[in-house]
C-alpha positions as CSV (number, residue, x, y, z in Angstrom):
1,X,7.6,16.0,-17.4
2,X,7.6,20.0,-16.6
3,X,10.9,20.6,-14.1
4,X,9.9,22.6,-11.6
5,X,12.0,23.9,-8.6
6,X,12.0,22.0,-5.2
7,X,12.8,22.6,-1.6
8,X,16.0,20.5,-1.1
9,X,16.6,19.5,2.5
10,X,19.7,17.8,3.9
11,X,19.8,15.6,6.9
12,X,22.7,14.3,9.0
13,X,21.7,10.8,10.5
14,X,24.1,9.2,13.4
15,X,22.5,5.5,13.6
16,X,24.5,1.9,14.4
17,X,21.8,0.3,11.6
18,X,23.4,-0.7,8.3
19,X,23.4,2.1,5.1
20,X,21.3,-0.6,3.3
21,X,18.6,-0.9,6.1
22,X,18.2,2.8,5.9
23,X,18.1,2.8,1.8
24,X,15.0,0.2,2.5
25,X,13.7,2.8,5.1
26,X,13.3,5.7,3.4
27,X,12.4,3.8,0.0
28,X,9.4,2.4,1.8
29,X,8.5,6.7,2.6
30,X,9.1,7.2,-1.1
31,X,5.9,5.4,-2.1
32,X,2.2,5.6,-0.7
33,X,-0.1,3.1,-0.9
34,X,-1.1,3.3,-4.2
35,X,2.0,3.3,-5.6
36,X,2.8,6.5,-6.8
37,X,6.0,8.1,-5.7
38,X,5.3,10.8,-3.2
39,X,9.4,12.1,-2.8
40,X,13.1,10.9,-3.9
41,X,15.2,10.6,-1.1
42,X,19.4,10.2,-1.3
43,X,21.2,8.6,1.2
44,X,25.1,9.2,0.8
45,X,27.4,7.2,3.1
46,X,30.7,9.8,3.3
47,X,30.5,11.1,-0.4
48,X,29.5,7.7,-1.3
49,X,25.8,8.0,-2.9
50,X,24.0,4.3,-1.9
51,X,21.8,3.4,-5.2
52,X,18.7,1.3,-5.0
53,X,20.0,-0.9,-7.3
54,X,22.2,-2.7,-3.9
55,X,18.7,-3.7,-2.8
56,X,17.3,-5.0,-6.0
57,X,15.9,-8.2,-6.1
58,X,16.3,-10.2,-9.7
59,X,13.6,-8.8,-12.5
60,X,12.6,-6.2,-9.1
61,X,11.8,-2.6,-10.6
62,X,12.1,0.4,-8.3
63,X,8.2,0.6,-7.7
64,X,7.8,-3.4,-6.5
65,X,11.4,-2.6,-4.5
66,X,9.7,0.5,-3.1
67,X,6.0,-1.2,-2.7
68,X,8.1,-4.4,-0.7
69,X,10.2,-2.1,1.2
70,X,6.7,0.0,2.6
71,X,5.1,-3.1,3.3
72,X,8.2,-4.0,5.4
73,X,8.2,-0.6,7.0
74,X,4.4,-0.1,8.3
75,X,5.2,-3.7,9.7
76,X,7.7,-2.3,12.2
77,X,5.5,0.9,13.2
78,X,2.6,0.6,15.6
79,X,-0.7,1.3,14.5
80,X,-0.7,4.9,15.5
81,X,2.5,5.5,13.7
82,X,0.6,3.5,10.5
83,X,-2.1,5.9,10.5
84,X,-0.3,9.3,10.9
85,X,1.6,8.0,7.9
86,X,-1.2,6.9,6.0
87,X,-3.0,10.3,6.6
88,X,0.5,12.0,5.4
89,X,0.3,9.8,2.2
90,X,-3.0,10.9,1.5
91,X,-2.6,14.6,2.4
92,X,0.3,14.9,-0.2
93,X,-1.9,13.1,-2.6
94,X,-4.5,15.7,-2.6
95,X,-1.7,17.9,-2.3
96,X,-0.5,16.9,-5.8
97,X,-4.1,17.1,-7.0
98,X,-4.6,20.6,-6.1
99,X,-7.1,19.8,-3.8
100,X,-7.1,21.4,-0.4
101,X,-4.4,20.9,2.3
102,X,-6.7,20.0,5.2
């Protein structure tokens, strides 16, 4: 792997939902469809950092949490919401490819 720098953004979220619901959350917008890992996304309760490893099923990697966790996700959102998402995902993927942005 080459590091290279990234834009770092930080988000303050007020929500009654449970820190573990919004782990699943946003490791269901980590992954696309494919499977490949489109961004890393923290989530720190106070100056507690909540791992993905409180979600973990027995034997689960990251990628099937992630893959379960997306599935779960785009079962919530309505079919216009699925699709923006989707055509997101596949943006970024071309992105990534050094294809155009369009």
């Amino acid at each position: 792997h080459i590091l290279m720098p990234v834009q770092i953004y930080r988000l303050r979220l007020f929500t009654f939902l449970s820190t573990l619901l919004v782990k699943e959350l946003l490791m269901g917008l980590e992954y696309a469809e494919n499977g490949d890992r489109l961004a890393d996304f923290d989530l720190y309760s106070g100056r507690d950092k909540i791992s993905w490893g409180s979600l973990k099923d027995r034997g689960a990697g990251r990628a099937n949490l992630g893959k379960t966790a997306r599935e779960k996700l785009f079962s919530r959102l309505s079919a216009r919401d699925r699709e923006r998402l989707t055509a997101m995902e596949h943006r970024l993927l071309r992105l990534r490819q050094g294809g155009n942005n369009g």
